[in-house]
DRENMAR-904425 format. One record per residue (C-alpha): residue number from 1; residue in three letters; y, z, x. Coordinates in steps of 0.2 Angstrom, whole numbers, always signed. Layout:
# residues N
+-----+------+-------+-------+-------+
: seq : type : north :    up :  east :
+-----+------+-------+-------+-------+
: NUM :  ala :     Y :     Z :     X :
...
+-----+------+-------+-------+-------+
***
This chain:
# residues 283
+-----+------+-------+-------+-------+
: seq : type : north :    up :  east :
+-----+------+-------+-------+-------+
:   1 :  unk :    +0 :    +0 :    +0 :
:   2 :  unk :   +18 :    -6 :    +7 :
:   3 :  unk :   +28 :   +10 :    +7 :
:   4 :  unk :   +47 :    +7 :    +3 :
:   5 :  unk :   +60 :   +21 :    -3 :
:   6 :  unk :   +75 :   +10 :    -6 :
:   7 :  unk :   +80 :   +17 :   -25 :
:   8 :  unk :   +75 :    +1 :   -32 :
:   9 :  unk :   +87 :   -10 :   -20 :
:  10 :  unk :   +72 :   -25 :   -14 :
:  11 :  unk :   +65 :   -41 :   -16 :
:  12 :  unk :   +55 :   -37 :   -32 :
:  13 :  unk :   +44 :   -49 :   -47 :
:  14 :  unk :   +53 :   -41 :   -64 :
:  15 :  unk :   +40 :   -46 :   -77 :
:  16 :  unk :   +49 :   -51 :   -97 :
:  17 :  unk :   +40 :   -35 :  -109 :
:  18 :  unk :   +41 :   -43 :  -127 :
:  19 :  unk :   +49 :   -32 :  -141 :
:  20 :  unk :   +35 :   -24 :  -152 :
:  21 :  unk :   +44 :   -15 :  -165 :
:  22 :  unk :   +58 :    -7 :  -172 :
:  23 :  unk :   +67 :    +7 :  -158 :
:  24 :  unk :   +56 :    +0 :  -143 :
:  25 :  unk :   +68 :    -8 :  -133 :
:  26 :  unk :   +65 :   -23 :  -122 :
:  27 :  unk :   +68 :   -19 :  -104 :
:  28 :  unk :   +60 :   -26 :   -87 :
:  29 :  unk :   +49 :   -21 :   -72 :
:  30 :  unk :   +46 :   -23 :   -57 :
:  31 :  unk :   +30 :   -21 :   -43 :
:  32 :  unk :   +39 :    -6 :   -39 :
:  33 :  unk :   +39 :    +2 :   -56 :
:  34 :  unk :   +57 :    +3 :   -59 :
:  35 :  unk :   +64 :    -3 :   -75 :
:  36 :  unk :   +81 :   -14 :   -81 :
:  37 :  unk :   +88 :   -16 :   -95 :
:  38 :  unk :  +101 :   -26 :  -103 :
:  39 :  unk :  +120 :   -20 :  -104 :
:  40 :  unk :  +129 :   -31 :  -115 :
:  41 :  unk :  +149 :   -32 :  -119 :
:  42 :  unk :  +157 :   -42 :  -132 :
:  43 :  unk :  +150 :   -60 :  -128 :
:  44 :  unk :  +143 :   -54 :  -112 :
:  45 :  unk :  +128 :   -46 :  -103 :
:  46 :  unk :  +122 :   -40 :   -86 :
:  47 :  unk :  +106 :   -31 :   -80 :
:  48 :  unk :  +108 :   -14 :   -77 :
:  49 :  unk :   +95 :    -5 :   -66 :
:  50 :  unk :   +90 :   +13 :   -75 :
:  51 :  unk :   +91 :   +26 :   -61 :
:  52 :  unk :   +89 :   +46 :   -66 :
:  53 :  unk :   +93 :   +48 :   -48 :
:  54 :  unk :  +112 :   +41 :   -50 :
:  55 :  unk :  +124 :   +54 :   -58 :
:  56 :  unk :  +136 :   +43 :   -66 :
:  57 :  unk :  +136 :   +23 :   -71 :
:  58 :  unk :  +141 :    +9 :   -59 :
:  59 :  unk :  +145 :    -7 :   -57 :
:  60 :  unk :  +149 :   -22 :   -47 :
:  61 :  unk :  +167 :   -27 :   -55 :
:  62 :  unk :  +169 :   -40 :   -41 :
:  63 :  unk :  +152 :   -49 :   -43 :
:  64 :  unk :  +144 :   -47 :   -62 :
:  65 :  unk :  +150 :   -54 :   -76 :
:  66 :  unk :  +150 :   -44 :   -90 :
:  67 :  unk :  +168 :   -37 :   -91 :
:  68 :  unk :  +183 :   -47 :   -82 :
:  69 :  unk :  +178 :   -55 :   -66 :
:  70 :  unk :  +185 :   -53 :   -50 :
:  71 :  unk :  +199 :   -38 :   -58 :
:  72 :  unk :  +195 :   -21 :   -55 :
:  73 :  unk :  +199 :    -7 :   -68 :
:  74 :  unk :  +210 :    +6 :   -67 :
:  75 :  unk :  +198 :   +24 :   -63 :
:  76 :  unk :  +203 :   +29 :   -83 :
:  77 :  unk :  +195 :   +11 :   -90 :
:  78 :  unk :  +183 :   +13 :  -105 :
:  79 :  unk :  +170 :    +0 :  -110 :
:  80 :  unk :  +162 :    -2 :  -127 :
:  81 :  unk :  +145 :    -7 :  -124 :
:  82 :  unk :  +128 :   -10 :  -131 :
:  83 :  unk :  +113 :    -2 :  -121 :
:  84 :  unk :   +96 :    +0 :  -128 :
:  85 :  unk :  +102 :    -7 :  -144 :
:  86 :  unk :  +112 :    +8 :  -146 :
:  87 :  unk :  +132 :    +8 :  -143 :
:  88 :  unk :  +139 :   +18 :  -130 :
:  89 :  unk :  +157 :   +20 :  -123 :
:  90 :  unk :  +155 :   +18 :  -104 :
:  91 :  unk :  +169 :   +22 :   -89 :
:  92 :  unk :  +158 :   +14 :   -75 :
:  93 :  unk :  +162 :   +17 :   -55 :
:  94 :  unk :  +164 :    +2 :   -45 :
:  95 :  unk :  +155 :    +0 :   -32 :
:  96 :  unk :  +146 :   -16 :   -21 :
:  97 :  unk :  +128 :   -17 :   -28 :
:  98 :  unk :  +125 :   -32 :   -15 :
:  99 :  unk :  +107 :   -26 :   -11 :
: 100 :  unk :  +104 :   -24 :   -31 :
: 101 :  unk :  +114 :   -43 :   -35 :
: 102 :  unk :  +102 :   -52 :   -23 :
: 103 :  unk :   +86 :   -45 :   -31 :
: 104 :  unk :   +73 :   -59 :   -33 :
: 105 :  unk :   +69 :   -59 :   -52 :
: 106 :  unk :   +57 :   -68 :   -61 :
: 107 :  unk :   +56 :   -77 :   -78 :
: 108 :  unk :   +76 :   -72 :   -78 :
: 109 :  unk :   +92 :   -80 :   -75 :
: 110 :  unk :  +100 :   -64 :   -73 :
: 111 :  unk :  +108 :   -53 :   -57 :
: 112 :  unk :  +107 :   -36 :   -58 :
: 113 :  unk :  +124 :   -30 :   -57 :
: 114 :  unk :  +124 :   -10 :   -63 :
: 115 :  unk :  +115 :    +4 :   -62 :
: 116 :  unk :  +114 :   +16 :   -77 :
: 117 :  unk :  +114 :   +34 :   -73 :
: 118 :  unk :  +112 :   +51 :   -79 :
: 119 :  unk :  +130 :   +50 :   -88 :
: 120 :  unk :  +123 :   +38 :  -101 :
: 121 :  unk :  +104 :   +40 :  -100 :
: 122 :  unk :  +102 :   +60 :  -103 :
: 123 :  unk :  +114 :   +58 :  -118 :
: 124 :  unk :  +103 :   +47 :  -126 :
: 125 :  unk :   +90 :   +48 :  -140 :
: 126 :  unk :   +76 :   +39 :  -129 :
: 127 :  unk :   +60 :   +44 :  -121 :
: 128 :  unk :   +56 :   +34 :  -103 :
: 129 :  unk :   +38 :   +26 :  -101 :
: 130 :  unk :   +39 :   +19 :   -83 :
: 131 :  unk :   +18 :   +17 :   -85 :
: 132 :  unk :   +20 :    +6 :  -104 :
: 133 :  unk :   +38 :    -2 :   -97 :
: 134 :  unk :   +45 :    +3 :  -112 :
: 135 :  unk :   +61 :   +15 :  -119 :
: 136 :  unk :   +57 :   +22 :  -136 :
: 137 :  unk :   +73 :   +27 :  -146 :
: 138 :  unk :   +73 :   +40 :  -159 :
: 139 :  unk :   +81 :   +49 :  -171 :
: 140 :  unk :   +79 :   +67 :  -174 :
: 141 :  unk :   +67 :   +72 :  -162 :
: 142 :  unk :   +53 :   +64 :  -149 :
: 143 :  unk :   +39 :   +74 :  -158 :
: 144 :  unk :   +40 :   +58 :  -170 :
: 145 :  unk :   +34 :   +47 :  -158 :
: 146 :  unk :   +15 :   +42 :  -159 :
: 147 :  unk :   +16 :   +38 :  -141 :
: 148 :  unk :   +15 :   +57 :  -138 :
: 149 :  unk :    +3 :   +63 :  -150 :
: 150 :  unk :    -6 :   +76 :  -141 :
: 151 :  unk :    +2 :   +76 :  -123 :
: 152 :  unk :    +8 :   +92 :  -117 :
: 153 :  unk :   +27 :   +96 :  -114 :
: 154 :  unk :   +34 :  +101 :   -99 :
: 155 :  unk :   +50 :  +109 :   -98 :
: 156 :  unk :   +63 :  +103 :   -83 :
: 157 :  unk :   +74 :  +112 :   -72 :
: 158 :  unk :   +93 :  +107 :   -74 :
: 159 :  unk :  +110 :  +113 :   -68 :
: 160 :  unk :  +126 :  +108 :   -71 :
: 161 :  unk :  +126 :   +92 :   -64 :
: 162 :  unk :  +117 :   +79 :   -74 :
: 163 :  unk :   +99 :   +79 :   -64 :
: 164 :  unk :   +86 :   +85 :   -69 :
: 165 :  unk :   +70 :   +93 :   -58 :
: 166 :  unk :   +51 :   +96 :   -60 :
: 167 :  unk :   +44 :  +110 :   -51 :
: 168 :  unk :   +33 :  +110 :   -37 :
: 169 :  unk :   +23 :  +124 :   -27 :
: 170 :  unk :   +16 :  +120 :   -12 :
: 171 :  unk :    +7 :  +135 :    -2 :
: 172 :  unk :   +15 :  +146 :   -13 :
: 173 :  unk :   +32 :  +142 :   -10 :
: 174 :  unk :   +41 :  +135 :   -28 :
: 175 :  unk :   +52 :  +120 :   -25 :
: 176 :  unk :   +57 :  +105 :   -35 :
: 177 :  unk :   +59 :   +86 :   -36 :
: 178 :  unk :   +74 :   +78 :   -41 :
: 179 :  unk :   +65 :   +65 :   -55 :
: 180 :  unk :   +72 :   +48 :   -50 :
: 181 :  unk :   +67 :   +32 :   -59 :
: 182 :  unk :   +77 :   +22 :   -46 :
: 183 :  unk :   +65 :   +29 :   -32 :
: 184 :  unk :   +49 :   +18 :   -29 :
: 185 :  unk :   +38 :   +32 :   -21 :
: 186 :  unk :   +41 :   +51 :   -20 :
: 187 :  unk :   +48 :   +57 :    -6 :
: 188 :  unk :   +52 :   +71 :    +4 :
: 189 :  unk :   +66 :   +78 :   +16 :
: 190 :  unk :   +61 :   +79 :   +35 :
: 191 :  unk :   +65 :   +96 :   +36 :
: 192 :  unk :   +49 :  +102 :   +26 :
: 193 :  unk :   +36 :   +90 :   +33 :
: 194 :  unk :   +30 :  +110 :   +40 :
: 195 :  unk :   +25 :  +108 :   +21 :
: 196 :  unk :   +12 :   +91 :   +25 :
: 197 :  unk :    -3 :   +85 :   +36 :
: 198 :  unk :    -9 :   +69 :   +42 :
: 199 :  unk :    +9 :   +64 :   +45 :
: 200 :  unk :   +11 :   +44 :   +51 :
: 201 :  unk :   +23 :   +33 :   +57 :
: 202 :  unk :   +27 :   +21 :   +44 :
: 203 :  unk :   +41 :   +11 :   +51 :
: 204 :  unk :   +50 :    +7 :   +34 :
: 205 :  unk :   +68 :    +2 :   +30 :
: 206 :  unk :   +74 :   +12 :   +16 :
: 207 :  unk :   +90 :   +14 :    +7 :
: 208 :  unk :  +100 :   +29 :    +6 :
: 209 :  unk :  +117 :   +27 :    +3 :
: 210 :  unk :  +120 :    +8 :    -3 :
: 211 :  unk :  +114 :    -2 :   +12 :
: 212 :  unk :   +98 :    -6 :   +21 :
: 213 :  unk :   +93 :    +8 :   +35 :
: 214 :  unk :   +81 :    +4 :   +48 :
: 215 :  unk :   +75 :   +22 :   +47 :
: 216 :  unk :   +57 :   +26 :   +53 :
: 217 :  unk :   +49 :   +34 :   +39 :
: 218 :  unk :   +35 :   +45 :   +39 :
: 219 :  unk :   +19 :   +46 :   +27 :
: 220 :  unk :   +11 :   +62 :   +24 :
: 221 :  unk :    -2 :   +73 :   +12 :
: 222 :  unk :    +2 :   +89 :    +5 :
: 223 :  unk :   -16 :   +95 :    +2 :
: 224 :  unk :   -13 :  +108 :   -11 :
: 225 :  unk :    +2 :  +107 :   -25 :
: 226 :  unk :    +5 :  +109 :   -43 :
: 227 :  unk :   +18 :   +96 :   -46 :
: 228 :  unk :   +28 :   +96 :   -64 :
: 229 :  unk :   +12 :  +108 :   -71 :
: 230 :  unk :    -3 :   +94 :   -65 :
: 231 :  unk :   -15 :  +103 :   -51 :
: 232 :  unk :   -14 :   +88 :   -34 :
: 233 :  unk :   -24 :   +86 :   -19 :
: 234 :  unk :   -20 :   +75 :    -3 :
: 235 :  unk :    -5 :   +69 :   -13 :
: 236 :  unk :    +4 :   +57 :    +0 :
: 237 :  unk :   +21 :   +57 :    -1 :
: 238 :  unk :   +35 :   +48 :   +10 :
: 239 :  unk :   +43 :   +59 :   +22 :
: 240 :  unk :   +62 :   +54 :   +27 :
: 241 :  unk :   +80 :   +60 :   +30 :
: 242 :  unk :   +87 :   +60 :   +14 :
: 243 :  unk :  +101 :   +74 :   +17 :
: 244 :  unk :  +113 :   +61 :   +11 :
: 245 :  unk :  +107 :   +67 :    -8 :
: 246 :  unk :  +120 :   +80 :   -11 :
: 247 :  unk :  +105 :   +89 :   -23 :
: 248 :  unk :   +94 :   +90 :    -8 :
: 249 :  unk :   +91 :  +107 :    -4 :
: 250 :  unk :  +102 :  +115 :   -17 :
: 251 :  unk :   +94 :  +130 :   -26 :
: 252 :  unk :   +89 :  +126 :   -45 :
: 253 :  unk :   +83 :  +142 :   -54 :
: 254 :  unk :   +75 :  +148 :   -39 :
: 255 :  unk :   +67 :  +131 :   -33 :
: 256 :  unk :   +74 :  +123 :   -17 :
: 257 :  unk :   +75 :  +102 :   -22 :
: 258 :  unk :   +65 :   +96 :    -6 :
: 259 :  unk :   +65 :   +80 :   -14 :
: 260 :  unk :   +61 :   +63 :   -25 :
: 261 :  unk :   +49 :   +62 :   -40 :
: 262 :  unk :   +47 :   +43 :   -39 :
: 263 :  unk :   +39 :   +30 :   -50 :
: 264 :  unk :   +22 :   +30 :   -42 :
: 265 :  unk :   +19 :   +49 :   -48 :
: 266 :  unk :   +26 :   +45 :   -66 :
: 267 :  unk :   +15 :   +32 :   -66 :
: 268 :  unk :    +1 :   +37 :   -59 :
: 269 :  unk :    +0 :   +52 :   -69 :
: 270 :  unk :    +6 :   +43 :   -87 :
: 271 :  unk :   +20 :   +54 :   -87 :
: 272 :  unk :   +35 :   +51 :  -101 :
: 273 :  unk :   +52 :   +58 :   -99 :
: 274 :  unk :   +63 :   +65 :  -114 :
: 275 :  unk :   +78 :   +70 :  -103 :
: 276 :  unk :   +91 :   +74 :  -116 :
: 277 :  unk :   +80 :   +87 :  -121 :
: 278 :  unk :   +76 :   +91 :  -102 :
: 279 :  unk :   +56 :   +89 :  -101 :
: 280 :  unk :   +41 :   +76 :  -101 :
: 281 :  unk :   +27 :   +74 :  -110 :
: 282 :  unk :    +8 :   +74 :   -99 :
: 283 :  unk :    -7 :   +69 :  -104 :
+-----+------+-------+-------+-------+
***
């Protein structure tokens, strides 16, 4: 398996999900895991990349399309857009998304231009299915939802910013994972690699702060962990400086964040994320 920790930002396939019923919305894949959707604005659209790992909403102004090209806002503009099929009023950073523009995307036309953060994704009625590729809207409450009939709920650690955290003990120290959708494959900060075994040299590029990093990175197994309530052994994880992420090594109710729960374990373990209401459902 190609190990890359680059918050979605590579060449990727994005495969087109059909739309099967009222309040599933149509979003996109790619080989990573990591899912798109569309952002739309009056005649407009762009393809927004859906990132719990990103605090607040951003946007390419000098390279998308979907609001006036080339000009950008003043920091107090306000967008009414349509995400999910649900309307939204959006005040979106600008920032160069280059490595996310020149993403290779198949059976679409379109760039991906934005990132949709925490700002707009844990104020929403949605629950996340990284494992089904799809975004299930609702309207009361989640406990509706066939898709979650009889999986167990897991509470998530949260603070004032907009993260959210599952908790991990390793060797019976309690920490936590930051849960990011943008991150391919969970990852954890060089400073606990103390925590891990079988530790080798991987020599990937990943991206930390907006641009490609030829940083070696390091694979590595925790033998032993509970992990957001599931019992794992020889779970390998990507070791890597990521003291960029200011939520690295803050303290959340007792938990030190070490780190990034990426796609591959919400896959992997068919996990769905509820993140209004701060907690996932596991099977």
């Amino acid at each position: 398996m190609e190990w890359i920790l680059i918050n979605g930002m590579m060449p990727i396939i994005v495969l087109m999900l059909s739309l099967q019923s009222i309040g599933i919305n149509c979003v996109q894949r790619d080989n990573y895991g990591c899912l798109y959707t569309v952002v739309k604005h009056n005649s407009k659209s762009d393809l927004f990349l859906i990132d719990t790992g990103y605090p607040t909403t951003m946007y390419d102004f000098n390279n998308g399309s979907l609001f006036t090209n080339k000009i950008i806002p003043k920091t107090d503009s306000w967008y009414d857009v349509d995400i999910l099929r649900m309307k939204h009023v959006i005040k979106p950073i600008n920032e160069d998304l280059t490595i996310l523009r020149d993403v290779i995307i198949s059976g679409s036309h379109r760039s991906v231009n934005g990132i949709l953060g925490m700002d707009v994704i844990s104020d929403s009625k949605i629950i996340i299915d990284l494992k089904s590729s799809t975004i299930i809207s609702y309207d009361s409450s989640p406990e509706e939802l066939r898709c979650i009939s009889g999986m167990k709920k897991n509470s998530l650690l949260s603070d004032s910013s907009k993260f959210v955290y599952v908790k991990m003990i390793v060797k019976d120290e309690q920490f936590c994972l930051v849960v990011d959708t943008g991150c391919t494959h969970t990852a954890v900060d060089r400073k606990y690699r103390y925590l891990l075994s079988k530790i080798e040299l991987t020599n990937q590029k990943y991206n930390g702060t907006g641009k490609d990093l030829p940083i070696n990175t390091e694979t590595g197994l925790i033998e032993k962990a509970n992990l957001a309530g599931i019992e794992k052994r020889s779970l390998k994880v990507l070791i890597a400086d990521l003291t960029s992420y200011s939520f690295i090594g803050s303290n959340i109710k007792g938990h030190k964040c070490i780190g990034m729960l990426g796609c591959d374990f919400i896959i992997d373990n068919s996990i769905i994320l509820d993140l209004k209401n701060r907690c996932a459902y596991i099977k």
